[in-house]
C-alpha positions in Angstrom: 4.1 -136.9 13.2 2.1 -133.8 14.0 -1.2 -133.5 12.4 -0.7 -130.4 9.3 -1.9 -127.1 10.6 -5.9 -126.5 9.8 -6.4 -123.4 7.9 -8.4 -120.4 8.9 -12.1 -120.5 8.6 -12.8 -117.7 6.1 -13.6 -114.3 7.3 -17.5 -113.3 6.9 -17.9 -110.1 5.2 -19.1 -107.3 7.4 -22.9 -105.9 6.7 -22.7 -102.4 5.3 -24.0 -99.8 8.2 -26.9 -98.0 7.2 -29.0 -95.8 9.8 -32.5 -95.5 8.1 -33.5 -92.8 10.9 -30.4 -90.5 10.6 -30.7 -90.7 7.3 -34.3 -89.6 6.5 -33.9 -86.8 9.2 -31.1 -85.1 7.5 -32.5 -85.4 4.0 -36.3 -84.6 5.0 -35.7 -81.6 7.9 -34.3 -78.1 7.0 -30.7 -77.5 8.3 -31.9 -74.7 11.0 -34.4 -77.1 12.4 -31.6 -80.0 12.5 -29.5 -77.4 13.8 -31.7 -76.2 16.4 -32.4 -80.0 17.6 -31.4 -80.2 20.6 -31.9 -76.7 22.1 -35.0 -78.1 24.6 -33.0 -80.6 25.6 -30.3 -78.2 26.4 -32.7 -75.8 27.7 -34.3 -78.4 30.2 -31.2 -79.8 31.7 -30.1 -76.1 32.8 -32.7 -75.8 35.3 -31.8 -78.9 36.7 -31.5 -79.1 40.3 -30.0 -81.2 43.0 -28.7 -84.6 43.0 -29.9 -84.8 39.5 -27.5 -81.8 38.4 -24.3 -84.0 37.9 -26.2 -86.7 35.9 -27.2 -83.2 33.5 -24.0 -82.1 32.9 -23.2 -85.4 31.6 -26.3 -85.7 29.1 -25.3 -81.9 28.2 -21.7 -83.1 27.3 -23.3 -86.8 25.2 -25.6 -84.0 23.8 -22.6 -81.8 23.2 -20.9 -84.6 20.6 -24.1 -85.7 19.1 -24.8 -81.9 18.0 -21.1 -81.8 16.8 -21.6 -85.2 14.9 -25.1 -84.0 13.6 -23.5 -80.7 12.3 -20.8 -83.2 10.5 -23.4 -84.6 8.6 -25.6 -81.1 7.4 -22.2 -79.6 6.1 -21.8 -83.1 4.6 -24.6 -82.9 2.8 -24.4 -79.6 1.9 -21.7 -79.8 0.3 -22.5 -82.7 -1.5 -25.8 -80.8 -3.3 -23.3 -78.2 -4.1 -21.0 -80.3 -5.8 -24.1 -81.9 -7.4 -25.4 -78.2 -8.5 -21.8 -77.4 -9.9 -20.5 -77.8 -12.8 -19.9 -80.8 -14.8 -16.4 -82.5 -16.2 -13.9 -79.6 -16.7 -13.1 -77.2 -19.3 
């Protein structure tokens, strides 16, 4: 007689994210400066030259989708103090 199947072990509960450093910089830094972030970055890797000019266009394209991510975030948050500033219940 087979031995009875053994249960699953059960499954540990995942720790909630939390990114201290994302988080301070979008609540302490004024959207135009968060906005405006990555422009000498941007700026440097267009003069780049050579061998190193493929490497660039890469960074400028990861740089790209954090900007894009980044801008997520500020209308995010805008739009959260909005809806904090708005109204309350209905009428």
């Amino acid at each position: 007689m087979p031995p009875p199947p053994k249960s699953p072990p059960p499954a540990q509960e995942l720790p909630a994210l939390s990114y201290p450093a994302i988080e301070s910089l979008l609540e302490g830094t004024p959207t135009e400066d968060i906005r405006a972030l990555f422009s000498p970055v941007k700026d440097g890797l267009s003069v780049l030259k050579g061998p190193k000019v493929e490497l660039g266009k890469k960074v400028q394209a990861a740089v790209g989708h954090v900007e894009e991510l980044l801008e997520v975030l500020v209308e995010t948050r805008e739009r959260l103090i909005a809806e904090a500033k708005g109204p309350k219940g209905r009428k």
